[in-house]
N, C-alpha and C positions, 0 to 999 in steps of 0.2 A: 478481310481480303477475299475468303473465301465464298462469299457472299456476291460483293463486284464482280468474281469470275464465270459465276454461275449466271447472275445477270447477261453478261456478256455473252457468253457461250448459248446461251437461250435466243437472244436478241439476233445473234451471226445467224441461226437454225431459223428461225423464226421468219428473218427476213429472206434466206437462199432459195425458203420454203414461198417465199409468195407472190413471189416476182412471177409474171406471165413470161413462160420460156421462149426463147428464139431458136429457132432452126435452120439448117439451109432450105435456099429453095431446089427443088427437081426440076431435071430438064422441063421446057413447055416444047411440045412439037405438034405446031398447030394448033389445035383445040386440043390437048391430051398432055399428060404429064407422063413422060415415060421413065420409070425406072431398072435399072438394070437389073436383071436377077440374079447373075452371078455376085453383086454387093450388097446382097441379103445375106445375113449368118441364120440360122438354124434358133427358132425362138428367143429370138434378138430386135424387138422392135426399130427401125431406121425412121425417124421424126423430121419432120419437112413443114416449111411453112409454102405458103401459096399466098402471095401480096394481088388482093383487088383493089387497087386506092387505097386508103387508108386503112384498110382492113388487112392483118394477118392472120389467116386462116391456118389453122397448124392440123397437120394429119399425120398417122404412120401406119406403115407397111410392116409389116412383120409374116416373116416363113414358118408354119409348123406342118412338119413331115410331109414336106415337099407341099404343101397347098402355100398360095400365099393369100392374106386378107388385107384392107387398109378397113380403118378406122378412123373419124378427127378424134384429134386428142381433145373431147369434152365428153360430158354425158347430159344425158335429161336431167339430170338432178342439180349438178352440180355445174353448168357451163354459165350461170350469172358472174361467178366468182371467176371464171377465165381462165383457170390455173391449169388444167388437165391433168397429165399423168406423168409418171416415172416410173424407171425402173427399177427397181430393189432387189436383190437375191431373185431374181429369177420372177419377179409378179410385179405385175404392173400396180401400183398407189395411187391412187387418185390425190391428188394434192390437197384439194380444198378438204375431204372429210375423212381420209387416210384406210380408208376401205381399200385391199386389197383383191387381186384376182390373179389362177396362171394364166400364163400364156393359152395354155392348150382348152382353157374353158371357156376364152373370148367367140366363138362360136356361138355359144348357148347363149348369150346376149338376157341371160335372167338377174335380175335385180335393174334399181333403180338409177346404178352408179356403172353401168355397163359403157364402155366406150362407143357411139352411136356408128352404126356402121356406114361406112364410104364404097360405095360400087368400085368395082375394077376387073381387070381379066388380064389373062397371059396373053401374050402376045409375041411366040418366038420367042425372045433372049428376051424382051423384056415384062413388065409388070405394068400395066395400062390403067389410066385415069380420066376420066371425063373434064377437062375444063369445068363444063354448064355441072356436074356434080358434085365439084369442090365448092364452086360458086351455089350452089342448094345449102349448104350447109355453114354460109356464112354469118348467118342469124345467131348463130352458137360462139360469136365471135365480135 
């Protein structure tokens, strides 16, 4: 019995772990994905997909001390498999090979398993995105 449960319990992990994630999508206005800044928490990454036809493109925005950055959720290494990231006690996981990062080191963009960085800028109250540089990065997807 104890055996079947462990199966089980393996198979539920296994499988929660490897599904490609959904997101919602962010405002589009116009050519630009605007997000608000005030529904950013404080090294809390916020996950958003961006639909080009049949492509879901999945990125996130995440605040550390007051900067904000986006990233897609892939990396160079690991975006064949399509899984991206998660969050865990406070570090981002990479799905496919369970490599670990903080929050506050995704700046230094060192190793191979780095979330690939996404252009953006503040904009007054919100958090600004290129259309044409979400759509750059839909090869990873």
């Amino acid at each position: 019995m104890k055996k079947i449960a462990w199966t089980l319990a393996c198979l539920f992990v296994f499988c929660s772990c490897a599904r490609k994630p959904a997101y919602p999508e962010a405002r589009l206005d116009g050519q630009d994905v605007r997000i608000v800044l005030s529904g950013l928490r404080e090294k809390t990454p916020e996950f958003f997909t961006f639909r080009a036809g049949d492509t879901a493109i999945n990125y996130f925005v995440v605040k550390v001390g007051g900067d904000v950055q986006s990233y897609f959720d892939a990396c160079a290494k690991c975006y064949p498999k399509k899984l991206g990231y998660r969050l865990e006690r406070g570090r981002l996981v990479c799905r496919a090979c369970d490599v670990h990062y903080g929050i506050e080191d995704l700046k230094d963009g060192i190793g191979s398993c780095y979330p690939i960085r996404l252009p953006g800028r503040i904009d007054g109250t919100a958090y600004v995105i290129s259309r044409n540089d979400i759509l750059a990065g839909g090869r990873y997807f």
